[in-house]
N, C-alpha and C positions, 0 to 999 in steps of 0.2 A: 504494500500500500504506500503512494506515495506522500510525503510529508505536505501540510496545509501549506506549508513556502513554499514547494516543489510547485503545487499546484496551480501558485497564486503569482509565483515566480515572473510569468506573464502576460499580468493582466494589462500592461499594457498595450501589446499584442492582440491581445484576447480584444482587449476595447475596440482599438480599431479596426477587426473584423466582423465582430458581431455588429457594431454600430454601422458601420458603413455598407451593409449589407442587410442591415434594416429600415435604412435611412428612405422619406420620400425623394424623390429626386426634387433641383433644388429649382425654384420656379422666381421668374422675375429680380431676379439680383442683379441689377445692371449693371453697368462697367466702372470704371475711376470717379471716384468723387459723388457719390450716392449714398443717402442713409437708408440701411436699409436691412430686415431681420425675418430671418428663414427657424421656424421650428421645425425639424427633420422628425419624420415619424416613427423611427424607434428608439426609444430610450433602456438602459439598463439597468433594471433593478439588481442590486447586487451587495454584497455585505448585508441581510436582510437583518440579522443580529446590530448591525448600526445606522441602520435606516435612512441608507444612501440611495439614492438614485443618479445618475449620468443621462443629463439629457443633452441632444446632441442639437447646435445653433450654428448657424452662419450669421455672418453681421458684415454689410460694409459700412465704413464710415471715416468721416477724417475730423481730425484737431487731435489728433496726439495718442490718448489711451482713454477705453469707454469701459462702461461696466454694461455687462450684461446682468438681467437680474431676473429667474426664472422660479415661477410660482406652478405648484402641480398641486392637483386636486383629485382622489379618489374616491369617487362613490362607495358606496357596502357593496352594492350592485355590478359596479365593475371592475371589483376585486376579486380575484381566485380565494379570498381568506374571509371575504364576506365583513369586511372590516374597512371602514369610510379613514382613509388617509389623507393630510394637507401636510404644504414644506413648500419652504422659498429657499434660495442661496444665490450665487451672482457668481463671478468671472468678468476678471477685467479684459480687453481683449483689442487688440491692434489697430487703431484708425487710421489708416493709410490711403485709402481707399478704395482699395481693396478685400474682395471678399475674403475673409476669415472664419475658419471652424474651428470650433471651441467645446469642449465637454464643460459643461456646467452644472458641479455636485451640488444635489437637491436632499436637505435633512427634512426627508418626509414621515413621519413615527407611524407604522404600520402599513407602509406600502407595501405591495405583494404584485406577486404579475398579474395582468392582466389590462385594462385602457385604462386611461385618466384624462384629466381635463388640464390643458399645461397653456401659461401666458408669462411672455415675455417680452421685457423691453431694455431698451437700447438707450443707454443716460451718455450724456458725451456733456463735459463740463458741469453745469446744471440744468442743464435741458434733456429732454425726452425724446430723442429723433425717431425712434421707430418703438412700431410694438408691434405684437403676434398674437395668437391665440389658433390652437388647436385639438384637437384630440390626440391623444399618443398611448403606444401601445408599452407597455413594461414588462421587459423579459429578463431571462438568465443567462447568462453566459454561459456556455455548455465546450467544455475542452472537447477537442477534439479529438477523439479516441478514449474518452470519459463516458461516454454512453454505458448505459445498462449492458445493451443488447451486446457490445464489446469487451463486457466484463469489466467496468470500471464503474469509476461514481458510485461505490457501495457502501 
């Protein structure tokens, strides 16, 4: 059995596959010098014991460095735990103006997989340049070659 480090050893890795491989494709982000904020449709719930979520943004924007700041919302109803989850958290992230993707850890206390309701905005100085809102889906990261069916994840 491999050690929880072993495991976890790559979750950076881990992140940008799973994520980018659940992500919406990215719609309306125009070119240099646009403010402007994409919520991509798969998020990760993970560390479920610290009640992390990664939810995955693009953002362009310019004057220097902007925060992003993302609020998720889980129904009882659209929870696999049957258990109504909220959590906000931010990320600051590069205004160049140029499009940037950014993971954005959300401390949501009883989130679990399954949709939620996720809105985000885009603060540059003291102003609000963009904002978002949409549904998202919340999964696991699953190693690859950790499946059951493999004989792992046990």
């Amino acid at each position: 059995m491999k050690s929880l480090i072993t495991r976890f050893a790559s979750m950076g890795t881990i992140l940008s596959l799973v994520v980018a491989g659940s992500s919406a494709q990215m719609l309306g982000l125009p070119g240099t010098g646009s403010q402007s904020l994409h919520i991509h449709k798969g998020a990760i719930s993970y560390f479920p014991a610290f009640n992390e979520v990664l939810a995955k943004i693009t953002a362009s924007c310019t004057g220097g460095t902007g925060t992003v700041t993302v609020m998720i919302t889980q129904s009882a109803a659209q929870s696999n735990a049957n258990m109504p989850a909220t959590g906000s958290g931010d990320s600051s992230v590069k205004c160049d103006g140029h499009a940037r993707t950014i993971a954005v850890s959300v401390s949501a206390n009883y989130a679990n997989i399954g949709e939620a309701a996720a809105t985000a905005m885009l603060t540059v100085g003291a102003s609000t340049v963009a904002t978002a809102m949409r549904t998202i889906e919340l999964r696991f990261p699953v190693i690859e070659g950790m499946e059951e069916e493999q004989g792992g994840n046990d």
